[in-house]
N, C-alpha and C positions, 0 to 999 in steps of 0.2 A: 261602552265607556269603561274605562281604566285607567289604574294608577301610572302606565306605562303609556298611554296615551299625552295624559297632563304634564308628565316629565318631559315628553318630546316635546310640547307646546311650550313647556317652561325654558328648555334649555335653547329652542328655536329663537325665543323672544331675547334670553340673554346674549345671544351667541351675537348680535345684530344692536348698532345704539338707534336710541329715539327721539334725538334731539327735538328733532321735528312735526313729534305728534305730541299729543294731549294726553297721553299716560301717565304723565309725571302727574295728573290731577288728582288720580285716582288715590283712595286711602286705604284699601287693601290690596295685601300683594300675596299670591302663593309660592310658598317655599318650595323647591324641589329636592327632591331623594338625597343629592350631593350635602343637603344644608347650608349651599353657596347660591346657587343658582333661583332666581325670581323672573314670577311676572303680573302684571297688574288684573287683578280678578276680572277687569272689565274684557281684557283682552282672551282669558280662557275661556268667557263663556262665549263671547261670538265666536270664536274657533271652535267650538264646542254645541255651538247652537242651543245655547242653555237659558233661561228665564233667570234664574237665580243659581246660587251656590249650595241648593239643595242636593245634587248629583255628587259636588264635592264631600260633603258632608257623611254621605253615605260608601263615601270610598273611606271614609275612616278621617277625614281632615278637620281641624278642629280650628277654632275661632277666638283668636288672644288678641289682646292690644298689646302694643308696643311694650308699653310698659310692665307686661307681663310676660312677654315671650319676644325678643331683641336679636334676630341673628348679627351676629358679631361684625358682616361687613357689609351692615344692610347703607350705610351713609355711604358709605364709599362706593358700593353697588351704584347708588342710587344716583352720585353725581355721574358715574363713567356711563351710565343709559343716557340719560336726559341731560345732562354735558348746564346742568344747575346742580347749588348746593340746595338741600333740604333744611328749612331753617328748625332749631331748637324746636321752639311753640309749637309747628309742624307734625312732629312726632306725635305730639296728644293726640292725634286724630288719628293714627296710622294705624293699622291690624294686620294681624299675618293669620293666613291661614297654614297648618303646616301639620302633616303626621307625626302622633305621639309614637313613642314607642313600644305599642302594646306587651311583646315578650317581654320588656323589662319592668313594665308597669306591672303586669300580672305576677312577674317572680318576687318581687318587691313585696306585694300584697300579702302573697302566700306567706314570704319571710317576716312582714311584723307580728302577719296574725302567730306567727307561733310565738314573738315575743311577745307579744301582748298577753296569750296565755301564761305566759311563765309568769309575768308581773301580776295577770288576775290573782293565780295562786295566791300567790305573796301577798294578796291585799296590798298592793300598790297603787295598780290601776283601779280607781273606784269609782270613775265616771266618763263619760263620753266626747267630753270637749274637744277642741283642736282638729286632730287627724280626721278624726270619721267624718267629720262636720265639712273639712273642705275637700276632703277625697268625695263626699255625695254630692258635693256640686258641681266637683269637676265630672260626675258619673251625669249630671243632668247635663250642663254645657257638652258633653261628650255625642250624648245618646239626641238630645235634643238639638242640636245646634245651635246653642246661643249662642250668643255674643257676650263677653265680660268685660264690662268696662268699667272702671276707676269712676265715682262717684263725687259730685260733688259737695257731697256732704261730707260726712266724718263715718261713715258704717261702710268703708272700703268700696265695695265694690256694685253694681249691676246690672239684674243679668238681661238680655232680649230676644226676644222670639220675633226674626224679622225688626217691625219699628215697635214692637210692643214689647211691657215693661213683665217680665215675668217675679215675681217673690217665692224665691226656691226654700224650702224649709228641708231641713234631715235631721231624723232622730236614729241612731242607732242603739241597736238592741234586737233582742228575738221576740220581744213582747213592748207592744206598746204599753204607757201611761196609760194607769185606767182613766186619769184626768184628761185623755188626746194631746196631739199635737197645737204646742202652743203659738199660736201665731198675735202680731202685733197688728191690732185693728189699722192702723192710721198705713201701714206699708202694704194690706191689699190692699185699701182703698186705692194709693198710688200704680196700682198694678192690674195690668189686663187679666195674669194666668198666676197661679199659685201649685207650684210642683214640690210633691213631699218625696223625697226620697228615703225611702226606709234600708239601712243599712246595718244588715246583721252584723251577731258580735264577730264572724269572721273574716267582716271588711267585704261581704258582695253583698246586691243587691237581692232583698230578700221581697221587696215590694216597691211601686214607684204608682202614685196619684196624682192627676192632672186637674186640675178643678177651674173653673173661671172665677177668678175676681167678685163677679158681680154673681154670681150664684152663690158663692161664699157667704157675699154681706149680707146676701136676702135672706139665707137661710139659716145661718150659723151666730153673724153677730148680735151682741149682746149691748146692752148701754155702756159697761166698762171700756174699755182698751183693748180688752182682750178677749181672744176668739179660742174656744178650744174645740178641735176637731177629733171625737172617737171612733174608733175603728168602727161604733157600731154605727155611727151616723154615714162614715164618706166606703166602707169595705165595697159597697156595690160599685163602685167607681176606684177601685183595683185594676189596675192591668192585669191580677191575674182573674178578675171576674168579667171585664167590660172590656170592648174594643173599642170604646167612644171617640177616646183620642188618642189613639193607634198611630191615625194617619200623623201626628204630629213627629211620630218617631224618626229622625231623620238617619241615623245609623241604626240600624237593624243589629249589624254583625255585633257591636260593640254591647250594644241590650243583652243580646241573647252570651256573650263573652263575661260578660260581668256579672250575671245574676247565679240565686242561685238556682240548683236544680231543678226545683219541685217550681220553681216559676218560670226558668225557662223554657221546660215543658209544656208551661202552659201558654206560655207567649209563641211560644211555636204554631199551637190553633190558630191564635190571630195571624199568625202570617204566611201562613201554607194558602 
């Protein structure tokens, strides 16, 4: 399996309309190399002989909703296959799988962290909000393969493993809170898995923790709201100590690209 494969598949399916088949039902589509060129997930994986988009995921493909990641002539693509328009409401449902651009994601990274230094100096930057915060969970949707979907509540977005609801948390820093990682009791309750991605101050991945839901509540919550997880409670259940849930890892390449050193080292045991 490869990326030069799914392209062939891609551009086979675009090259050809489908009026007449049930493609148009489908609500994922993968992008090809060109950035022009689709086809409906359903149709890669039977050409592919595939169970799921796990295969995809591990070629580095990555998993947005419409409303997050929009190729510019997906409507128009969309009536010239299946010879219907796509109605507006439609779109909420729609998702693209499609390759990021890692060399430039990576140069990007490298270039804030040195602005970010310059401002720590300066006593500028004096906390972690914003950047780190959605760069670690685009590092968990990456690594993991969720799925990110638009909420219907007001807390923007969430995330899924498969049809289950994951609550992603990131703290950046070199040192955790000696207080732990704060998490809001009532949102694992609503959640199968709870992924912490710990994000050094130089924007990689210095640690990432996978926990269930329901081992959380059992063991950690408290009568309050809130849940505080320390390093000394959940550190056995490190990726760099545990291969527990290893197998969830669905990009390898992208773990082992992103982290730092002294962890990817170690995630390398787990997967030699």
């Amino acid at each position: 399996m490869s990326t030069a494969k799914v392209d062939e598949l891609i551009f086979e399916f675009s090259d050809e309309k489908h009026g007449n088949s049930d493609y148009y039902k489908d609500q994922v589509y993968v992008l090809g190399e060109d950035g022009k060129s689709m086809a409906p997930l359903s149709y890669i994986l039977k050409k592919m002989n595939l169970a799921n988009a796990d295969g995809l995921h591990a070629l580095g493909f990555v998993h947005d909703s419409f409303e997050i990641f929009s190729p510019e002539n997906f409507e128009v693509w969309y009536e010239e296959q299946f010879s219907r328009k796509l109605k507006t409401s439609g779109l909420r449902n729609i998702a693209i799988l499609h390759r990021p651009n890692n060399k430039t994601i990576f140069d990007a990274i490298e270039t804030v962290n040195k602005m970010y230094e310059i401002l720590r100096r300066e006593n500028i930057l004096l906390n972690g909000k914003k950047l780190p915060v959605q760069l670690g969970e685009w590092y968990a949707k990456n690594v993991f393969g969720l799925r990110q979907v638009k909420s219907a509540s007001q807390r923007g977005f969430d995330f899924y493993l498969g049809d289950k609801t994951a609550e992603v948390m990131v703290h950046w820093g070199d040192q955790a809170s000696p207080k732990g990682i704060k998490l809001r009791k009532s949102l694992v309750q609503l959640s199968e898995y709870c992924i912490i991605v710990y994000v050094a101050r130089n924007l990689m991945i210095r640690e990432i923790c996978f926990l269930d839901s329901s081992f959380v509540l059992r063991k950690f919550a408290s009568k309050g709201h809130t849940i505080f997880l320390k390093d000394t409670d959940i550190s056995s259940y490190f990726f760099s100590h545990s291969n527990k849930h290893v197998d969830k890892v669905k990009n390898k390449i992208a773990l082992m690209k992103y982290s730092m050193p002294t962890l990817a080292m170690k995630l390398s045991e787990h997967f030699s």
